[in-house]
N, C-alpha and C positions, 0 to 999 in steps of 0.2 A: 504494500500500500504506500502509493505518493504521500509525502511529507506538505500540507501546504504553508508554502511560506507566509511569513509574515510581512508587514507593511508598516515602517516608520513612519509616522505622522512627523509634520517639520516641528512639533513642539514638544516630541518625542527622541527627537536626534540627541546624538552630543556634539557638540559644540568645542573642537579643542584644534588649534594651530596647527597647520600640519598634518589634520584629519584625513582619512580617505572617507568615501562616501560611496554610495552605489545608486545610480540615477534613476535604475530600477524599481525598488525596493526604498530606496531610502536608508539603507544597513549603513551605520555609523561606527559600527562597533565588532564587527569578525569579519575577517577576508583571508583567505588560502593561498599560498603561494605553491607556483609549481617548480620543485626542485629534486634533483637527484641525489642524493645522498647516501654515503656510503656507512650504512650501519656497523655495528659490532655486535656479533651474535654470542650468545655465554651460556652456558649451560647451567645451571641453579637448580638445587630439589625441587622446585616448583615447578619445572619445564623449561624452557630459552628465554632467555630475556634478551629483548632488541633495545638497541640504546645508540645513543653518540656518545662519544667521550667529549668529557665535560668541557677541553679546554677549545675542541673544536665545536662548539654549541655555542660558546661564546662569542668566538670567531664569526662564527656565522649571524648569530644576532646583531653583533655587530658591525659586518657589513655590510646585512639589509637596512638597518637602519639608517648608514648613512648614503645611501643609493638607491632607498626607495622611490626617489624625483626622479632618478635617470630609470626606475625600474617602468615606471607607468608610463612614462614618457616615451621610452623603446615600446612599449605596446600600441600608444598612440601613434608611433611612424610607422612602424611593418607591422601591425596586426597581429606580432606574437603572443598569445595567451598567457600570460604568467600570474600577474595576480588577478583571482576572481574573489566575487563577493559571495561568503561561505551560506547565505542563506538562498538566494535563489540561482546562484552558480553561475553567475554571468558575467563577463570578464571586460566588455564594452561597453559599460557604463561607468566601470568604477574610475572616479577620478579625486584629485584633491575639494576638500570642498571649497576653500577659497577661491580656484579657479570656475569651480560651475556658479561661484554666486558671484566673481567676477562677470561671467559672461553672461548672466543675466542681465544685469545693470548694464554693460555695454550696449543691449540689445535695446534697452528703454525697457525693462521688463517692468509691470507695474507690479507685480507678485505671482508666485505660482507655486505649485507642488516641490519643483526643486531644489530653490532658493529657501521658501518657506517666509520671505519676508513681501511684504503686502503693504501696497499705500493704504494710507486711511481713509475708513468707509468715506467719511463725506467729500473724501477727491475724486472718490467711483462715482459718487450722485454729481458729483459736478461736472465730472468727464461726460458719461451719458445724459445729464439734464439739458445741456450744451447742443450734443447734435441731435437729440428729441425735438427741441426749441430750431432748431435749422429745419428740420425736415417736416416742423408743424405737428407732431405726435401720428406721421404716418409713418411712423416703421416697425416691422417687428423681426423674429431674431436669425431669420436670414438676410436682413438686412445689416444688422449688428457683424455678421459673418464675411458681409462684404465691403460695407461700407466702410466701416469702424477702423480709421486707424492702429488703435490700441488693444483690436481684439486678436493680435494674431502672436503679439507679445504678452498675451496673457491675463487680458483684461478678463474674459470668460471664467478665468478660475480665480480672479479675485471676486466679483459675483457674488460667484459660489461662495467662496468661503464667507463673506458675509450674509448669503442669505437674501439676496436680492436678486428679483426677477423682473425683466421688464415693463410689465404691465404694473409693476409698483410704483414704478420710476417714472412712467409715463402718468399714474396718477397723481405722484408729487408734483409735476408740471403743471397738473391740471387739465390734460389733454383728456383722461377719462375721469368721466362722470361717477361716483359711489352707487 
């Protein structure tokens, strides 16, 4: 039986310098590295025990940690799968998370899923009260889909996360009647 994964909410994340993140999922916290490594097998009353030797563990922790930027970044230029994100296994999303809420903001993102940071509600009612008041309260949300400067950077799912739907917006205008 498939494991279903789970889904980090952006106010579920952690938040820490340096972070990876999974564009996915939203996994802030476990990711898998693919590496070869040469174990040490041992024989013990219990059965084998597989192991690294201690001073080579450290070795290694230590030079993923300071190569992890060149590690994601060789996956972002040739496509080679090395780290993936351990909860839904996906190795093309994960990235820093400075740099995906970088790239939001370059974009004009007004908020979204990824980023997790969102203008405030009353800059959504201004934005949409704006070309409601241009278009005279005739539009509705394929309208929004095409017209809508702001909707393709993500104004949709700020909306959402506030909870507002058009025909609300177009009533604070005025355009419909209660």
């Amino acid at each position: 039986m498939r494991t279903i994964n789970k889904t980090w909410e952006p106010e579920d994340r952690r938040y820490v310098e340096g972070n990876l993140q999974c564009q996915w999922c939203g996994n802030t916290t476990g990711f898998s590295i693919d590496m070869r490594l040469k174990h040490e097998v041992a024989l013990s009353s219990s059965g084998l025990v597989v192991g690294l030797n201690s001073d080579k563990q450290k070795r290694i922790e230590k030079s993923l940690s300071s190569n992890i930027h060149r590690i994601v970044d060789k996956y972002h230029e040739t496509g080679k799968e090395i780290v993936k994100c351990s909860n839904c296994e996906m190795a093309e999303g994960v990235d820093f998370q400075e740099r995906i809420i970088d790239q939001c903001w370059q974009m004009g993102c007004p908020g979204c899923w990824h980023c997790g940071e969102y203008i405030d509600e009353e800059e959504v009612k201004s934005l949409c009260g704006e070309c409601i008041r241009e278009k005279h309260g005739n539009i509705d949300e394929d309208d929004c889909s095409t017209i809508c400067p702001n909707y393709d950077q993500g104004l949709s799912e700020v909306r959402e996360h506030y909870g507002l739907d058009l025909e609300e917006l177009k009533r604070e205008e005025g355009y419909i009647n209660n």
